[in-house]
C-alpha positions in Angstrom: -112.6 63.3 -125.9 -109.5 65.2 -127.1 -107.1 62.2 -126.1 -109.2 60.0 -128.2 -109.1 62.5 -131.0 -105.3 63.0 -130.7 -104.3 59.7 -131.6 -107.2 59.4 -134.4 -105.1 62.4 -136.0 -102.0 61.6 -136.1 -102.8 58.3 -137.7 -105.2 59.8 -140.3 -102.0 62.3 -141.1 -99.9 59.1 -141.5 -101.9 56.9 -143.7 -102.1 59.9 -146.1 -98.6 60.6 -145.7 -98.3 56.8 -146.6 -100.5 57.1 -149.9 -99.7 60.3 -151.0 -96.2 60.8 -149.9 -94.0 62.7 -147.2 -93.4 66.2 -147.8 -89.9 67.4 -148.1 -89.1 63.3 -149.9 -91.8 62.9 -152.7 -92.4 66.4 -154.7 -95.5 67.9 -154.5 -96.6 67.4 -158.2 -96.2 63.9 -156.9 -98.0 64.1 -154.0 -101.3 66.1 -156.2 -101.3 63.1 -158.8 -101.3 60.5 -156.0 -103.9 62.7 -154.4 -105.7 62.5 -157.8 -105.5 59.2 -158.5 -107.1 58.2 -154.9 -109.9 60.2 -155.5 -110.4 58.3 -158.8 -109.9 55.0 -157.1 -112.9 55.9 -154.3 -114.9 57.5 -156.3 -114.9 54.9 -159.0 -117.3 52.3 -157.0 -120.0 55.0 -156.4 -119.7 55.4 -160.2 -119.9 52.0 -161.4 -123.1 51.8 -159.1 -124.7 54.6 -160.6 -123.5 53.0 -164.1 -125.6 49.5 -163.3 -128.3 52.0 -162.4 -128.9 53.2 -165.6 -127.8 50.5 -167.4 -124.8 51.1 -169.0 -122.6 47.8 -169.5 -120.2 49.0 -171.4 -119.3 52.1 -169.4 -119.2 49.9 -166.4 -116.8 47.3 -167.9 -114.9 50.4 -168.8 -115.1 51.9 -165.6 -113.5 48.7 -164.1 -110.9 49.1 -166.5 -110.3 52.8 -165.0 -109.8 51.1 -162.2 -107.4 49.0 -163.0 -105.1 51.3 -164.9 -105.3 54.4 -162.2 -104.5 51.7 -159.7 -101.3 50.4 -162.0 -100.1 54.2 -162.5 -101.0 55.1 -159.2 -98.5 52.4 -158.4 -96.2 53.6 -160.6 -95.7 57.3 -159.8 -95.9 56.4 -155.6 -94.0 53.4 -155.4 -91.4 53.7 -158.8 -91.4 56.8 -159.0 -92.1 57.4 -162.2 -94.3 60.3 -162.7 -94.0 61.8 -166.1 -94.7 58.8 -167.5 -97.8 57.7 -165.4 -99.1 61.3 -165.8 -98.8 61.0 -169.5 -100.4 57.9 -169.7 -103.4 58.8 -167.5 -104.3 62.3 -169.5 -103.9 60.1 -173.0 -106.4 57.3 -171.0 -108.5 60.0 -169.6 -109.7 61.1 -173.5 -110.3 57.3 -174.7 -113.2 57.0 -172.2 -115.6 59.4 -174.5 -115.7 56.9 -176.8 -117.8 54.3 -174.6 -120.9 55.8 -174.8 -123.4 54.1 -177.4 -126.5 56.6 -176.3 -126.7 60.8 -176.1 -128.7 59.8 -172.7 -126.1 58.0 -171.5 -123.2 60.6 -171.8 -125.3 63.4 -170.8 -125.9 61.4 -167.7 -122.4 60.2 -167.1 -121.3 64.2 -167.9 -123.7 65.8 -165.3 -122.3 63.4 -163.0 -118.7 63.8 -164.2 -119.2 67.0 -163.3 -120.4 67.1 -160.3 -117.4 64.7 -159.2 -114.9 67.1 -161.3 -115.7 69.9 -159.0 -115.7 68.1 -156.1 -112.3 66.6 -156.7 -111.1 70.0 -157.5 -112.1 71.3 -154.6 -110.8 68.8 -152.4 -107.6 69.7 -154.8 -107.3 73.0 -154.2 -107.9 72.8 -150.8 -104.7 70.1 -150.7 -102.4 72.4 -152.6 -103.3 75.3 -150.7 -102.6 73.8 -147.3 -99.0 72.5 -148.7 -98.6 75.6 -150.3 -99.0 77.4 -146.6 -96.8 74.6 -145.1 -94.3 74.9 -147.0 -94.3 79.1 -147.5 -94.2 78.7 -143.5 -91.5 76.3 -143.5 -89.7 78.7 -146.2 -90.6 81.6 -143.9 -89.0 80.1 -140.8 -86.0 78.8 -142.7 -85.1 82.4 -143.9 -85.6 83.3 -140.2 -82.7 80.8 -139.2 -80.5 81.7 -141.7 -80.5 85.2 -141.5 -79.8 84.3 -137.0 -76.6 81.9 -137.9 -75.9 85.1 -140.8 -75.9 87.3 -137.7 -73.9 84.9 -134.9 -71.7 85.0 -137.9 -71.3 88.2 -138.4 -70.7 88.6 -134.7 -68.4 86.2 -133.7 -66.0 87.2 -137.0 -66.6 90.5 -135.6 -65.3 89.9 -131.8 -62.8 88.0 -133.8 -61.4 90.4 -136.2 -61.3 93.3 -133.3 -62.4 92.3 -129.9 -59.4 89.6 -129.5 -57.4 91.7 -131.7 -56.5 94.1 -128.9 -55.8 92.1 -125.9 -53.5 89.4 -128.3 -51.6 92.9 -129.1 -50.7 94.0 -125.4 -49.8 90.4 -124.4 -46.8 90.7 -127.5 -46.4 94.1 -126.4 -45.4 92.7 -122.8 -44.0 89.9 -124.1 -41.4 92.2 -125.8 -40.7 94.1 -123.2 -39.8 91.5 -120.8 -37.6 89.7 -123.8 -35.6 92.8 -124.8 -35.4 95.4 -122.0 -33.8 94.9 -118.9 -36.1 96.1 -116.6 -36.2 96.7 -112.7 -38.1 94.1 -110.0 -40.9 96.5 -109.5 -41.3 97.5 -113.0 -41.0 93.8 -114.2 -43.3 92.8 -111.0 -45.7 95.0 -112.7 -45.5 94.0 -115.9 -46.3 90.9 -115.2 -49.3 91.2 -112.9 -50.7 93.0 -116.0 -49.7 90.4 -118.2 -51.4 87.9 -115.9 -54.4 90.2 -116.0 -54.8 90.4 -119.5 -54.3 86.7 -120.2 -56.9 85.9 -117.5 -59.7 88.4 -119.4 -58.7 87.0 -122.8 -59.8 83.2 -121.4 -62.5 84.2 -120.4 -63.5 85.6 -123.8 -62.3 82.9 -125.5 -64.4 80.4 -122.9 -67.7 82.9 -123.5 -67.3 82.9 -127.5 -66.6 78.6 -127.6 -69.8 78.1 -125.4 -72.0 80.8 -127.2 -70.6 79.7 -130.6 -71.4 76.1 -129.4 -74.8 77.2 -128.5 -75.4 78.8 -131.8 -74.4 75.3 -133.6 -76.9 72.4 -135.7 -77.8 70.2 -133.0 -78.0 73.0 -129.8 -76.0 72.3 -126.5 -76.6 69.5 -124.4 -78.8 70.2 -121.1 -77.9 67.7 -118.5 -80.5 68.5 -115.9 -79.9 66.8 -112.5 -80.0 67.2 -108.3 -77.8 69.8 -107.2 -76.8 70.5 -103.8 -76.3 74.7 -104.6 -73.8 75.7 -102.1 -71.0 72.8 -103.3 -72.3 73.7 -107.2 -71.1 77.4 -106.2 -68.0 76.7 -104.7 -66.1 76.6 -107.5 -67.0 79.6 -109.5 -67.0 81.7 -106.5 -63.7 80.5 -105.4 -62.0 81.4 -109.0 -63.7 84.6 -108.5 -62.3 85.4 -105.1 -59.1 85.6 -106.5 -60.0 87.8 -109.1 -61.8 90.3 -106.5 -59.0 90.2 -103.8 -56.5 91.7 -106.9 -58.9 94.5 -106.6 -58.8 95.0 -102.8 -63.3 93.8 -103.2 -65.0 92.3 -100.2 -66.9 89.1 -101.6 -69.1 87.6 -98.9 -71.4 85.2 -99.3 -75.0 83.7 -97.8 -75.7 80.6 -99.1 -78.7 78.2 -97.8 -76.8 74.6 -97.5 -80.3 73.1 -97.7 -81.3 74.5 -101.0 -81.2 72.0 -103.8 -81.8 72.7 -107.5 -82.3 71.1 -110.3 -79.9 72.1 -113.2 -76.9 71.7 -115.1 -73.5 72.0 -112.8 -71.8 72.6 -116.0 -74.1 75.9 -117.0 -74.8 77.0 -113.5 -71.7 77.1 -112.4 -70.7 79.8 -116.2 -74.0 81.4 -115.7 -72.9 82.6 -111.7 -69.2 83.1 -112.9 -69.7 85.4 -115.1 -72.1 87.3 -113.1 -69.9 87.6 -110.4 -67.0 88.5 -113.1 -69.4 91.1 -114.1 -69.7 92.3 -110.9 -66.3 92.5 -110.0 -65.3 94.2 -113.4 -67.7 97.2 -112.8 -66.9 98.1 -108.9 -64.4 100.1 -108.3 -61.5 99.1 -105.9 -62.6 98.9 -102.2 -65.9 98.2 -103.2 -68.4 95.2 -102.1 -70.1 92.3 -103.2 -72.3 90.1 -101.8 -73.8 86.9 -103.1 -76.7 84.6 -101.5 -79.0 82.1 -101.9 -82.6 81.8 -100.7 -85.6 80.1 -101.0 -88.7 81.9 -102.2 -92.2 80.4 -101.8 -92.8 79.1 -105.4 -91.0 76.8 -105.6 -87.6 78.7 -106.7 -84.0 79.3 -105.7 -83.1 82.9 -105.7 -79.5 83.2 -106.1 -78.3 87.4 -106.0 -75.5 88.7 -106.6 -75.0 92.2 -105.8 -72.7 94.9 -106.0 -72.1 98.8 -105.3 -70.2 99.2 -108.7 -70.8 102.1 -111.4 -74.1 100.3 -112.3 -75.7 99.8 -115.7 -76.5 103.2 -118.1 -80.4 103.0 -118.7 -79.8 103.4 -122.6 -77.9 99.6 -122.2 -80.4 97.8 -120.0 -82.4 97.1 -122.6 -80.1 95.3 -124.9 -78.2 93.8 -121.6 -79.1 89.7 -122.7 -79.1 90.6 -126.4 -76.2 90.1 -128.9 -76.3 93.8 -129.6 -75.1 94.9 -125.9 -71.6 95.7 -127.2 -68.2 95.8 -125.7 -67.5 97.1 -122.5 -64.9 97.9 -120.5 -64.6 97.7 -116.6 -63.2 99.9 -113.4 -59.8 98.9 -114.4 -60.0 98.6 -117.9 -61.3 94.9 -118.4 -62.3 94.3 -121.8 -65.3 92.4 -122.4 -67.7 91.3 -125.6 -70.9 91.4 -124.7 -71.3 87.9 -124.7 -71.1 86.7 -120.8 -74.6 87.9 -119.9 -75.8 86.8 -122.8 -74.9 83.3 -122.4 -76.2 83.6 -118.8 -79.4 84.7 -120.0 -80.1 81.8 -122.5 -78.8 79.1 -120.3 -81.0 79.9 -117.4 -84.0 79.6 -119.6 -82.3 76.0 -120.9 -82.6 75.2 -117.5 -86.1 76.4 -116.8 -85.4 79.2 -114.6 -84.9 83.3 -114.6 -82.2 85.9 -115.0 -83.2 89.7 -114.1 -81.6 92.6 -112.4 -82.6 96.3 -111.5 -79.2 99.0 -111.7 -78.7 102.4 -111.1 -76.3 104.5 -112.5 -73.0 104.8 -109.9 -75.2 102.7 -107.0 -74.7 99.6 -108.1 -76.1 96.2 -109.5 -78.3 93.4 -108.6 -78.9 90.2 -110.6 -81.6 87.4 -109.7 -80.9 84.1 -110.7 -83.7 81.9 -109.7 -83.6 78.2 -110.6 -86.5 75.6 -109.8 -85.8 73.8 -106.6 -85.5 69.9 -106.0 -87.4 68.0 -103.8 -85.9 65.9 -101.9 -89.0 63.8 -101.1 -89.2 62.9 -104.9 -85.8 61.2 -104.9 -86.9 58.9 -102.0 -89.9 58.1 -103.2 -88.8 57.1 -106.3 -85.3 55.7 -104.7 -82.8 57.7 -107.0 -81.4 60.6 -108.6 -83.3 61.8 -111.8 -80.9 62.8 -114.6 -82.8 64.3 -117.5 -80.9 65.1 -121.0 -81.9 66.6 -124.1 -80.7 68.9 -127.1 -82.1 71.9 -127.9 -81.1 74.3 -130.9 -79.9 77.8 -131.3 -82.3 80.2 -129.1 
């Protein structure tokens, strides 16, 4: 019954968007004199048969002319777009029509019943206005809502702009101008250079985190390319670049990944959303420390990808705002800057791509994040003898 209703609806919503007028393209004084001037135009029939009722020729013959002319200004205002002038020229017509009655009977009758149609239209009225006016104060409502979220990405990003990049930017001159105007020794200059390297490499990855949150934040969302992933190649990558970056600080990374688990996702955001939680990871354990990412199978119908570490852990006063914009800045083991962006991005691209990110911490014991991602199955891609690819945009979370 509903699925018959549905449709019944939505095409009742369009005809009257089609006689009165689409909100947000005809005003809505507009849309309340089109609204008017229907009303007229149904209710005029059941007046002209009440009219040959009582016998009243005249008021019929000027009934039909109220017909006529509502219909022509009705025309007017919806399809010209002329309403000032129709408006005019309906309340100017609208006081001629006293003048029809030839009996005290008659316009006592036709006034009761005037009436009685005057309140009704007026309550249908009402009724209209009051439902556009919640529309729109809802629409208004959720507008000021995403302006005042694009005020505050604003504010943020000018912020990590203005100070975040600000510092590392300054040590990579200050190295810069060491190397250019000192001559230095082959350790000293070794040294300089590894942390050069270092602070180039952290300052990339801020830069990637802010383009692909800003990009996030942007009209239009981020594209979600959804397809079959084989995990253990989609991970190859970001674990590999994050190898390196663990072996610099003398880390074990190991790894205990299903082959047969396939997902459905997005390589491109899967593979940031695991990078940066392994770059997390990495930043807050001290040297010598471990790390130890896997990927199971649970029994709903998940992937389970963990990452875990025996680092200095999360404080309990941050875990709250940990996938929130107001996180903050942090700084690793070794002094790695960071803006409070990477989990962040994690966060909202794993619900993009219909899955989960948590994670339980313990001050100085370490950190565990769960990834889980809904799983492929293969029997759907033989059955339907291909690959599914699904796309779609979606705006600012």
């Amino acid at each position: 019954m509903c699925k018959i209703q549905a449709p019944m609806i939505q095409s009742t919503k369009l005809l009257h968007y089609r006689l009165t007028g689409e909100p947000g393209r005809v005003p809505l004084p507009a849309r309340i004199f089109h609204t008017i001037c229907i009303a007229i135009l149904s209710a005029i029939p059941i007046v002209l048969l009440i009219n040959i009722a009582i016998r009243i020729p005249y008021v019929s013959t000027t009934m039909c002319c109220t017909f006529l002319i509502t219909g022509i200004l009705y025309y007017n205002s919806r399809f010209r777009g002329k309403l000032r002038s129709s408006a005019v020229i309906f309340c100017l017509f609208s006081q001629i029509l006293v003048f029809c009655y030839i009996s005290k009977f008659n316009l006592l009758t036709e006034t009761a019943f005037s009436y009685i149609t005057t309140v009704l239209c007026i309550t249908l009225i009402f009724n209209y206005v009051l439902r556009i006016y919640q529309r729109e104060k809802y629409n208004a409502v959720a507008a000021l809502k995403a302006l005042k979220k694009a005020d505050e990405s604003k504010t943020k990003l000018l912020s990590i702009l203005s100070h975040d990049l600000k510092a590392p930017l300054n040590s990579i001159q200050s190295f810069l101008e060491i190397l250019t105007h000192y001559d230095l020794a082959e350790e000293e200059e070794r040294v300089i250079k590894t942390s050069l390297l270092k602070e180039t490499k952290n300052t990339q990855t801020m830069l990637y985190n802010m383009l692909s949150w800003t990009k996030s934040q942007m009209e239009g969302g981020i594209k979600v390319n959804l397809s079959n992933l084989d995990l253990k190649k989609a991970l190859k990558m970001p674990i590999a670049i994050q190898t390196a970056a663990a072996t610099e600080k003398a880390l074990t990374l190991s790894t205990d990944i299903d082959p047969e688990i396939y997902v459905l996702a997005d390589p491109d955001m899967i593979q940031l959303v695991v990078r940066n939680l392994i770059n997390n990871a990495v930043k807050f354990t001290r040297t010598g420390g471990e790390i130890h990412i896997t990927g199971k199978k649970d029994p709903a119908g998940y992937a389970i990808i963990t990452v875990k570490d025996n680092g200095i852990g999360i404080p309990k006063e941050k875990q709250a705002n940990l996938f929130s914009p107001n996180s903050g800045s942090t700084y690793g083991t070794s002094n790695e800057k960071g803006v409070g962006l990477g989990l962040m991005l994690c966060y909202e691209f794993t619900q993009l791509q219909g899955g989960k990110l948590s994670f339980i911490s313990s001050p100085n014991q370490g950190s565990e994040f769960y990834l889980s991602l809904p799983l492929y199955h293969q029997d759907r891609a033989v059955s339907h003898g291909k690959q599914p690819k699904i796309s779609f945009s979606t705006v600012a979370i």
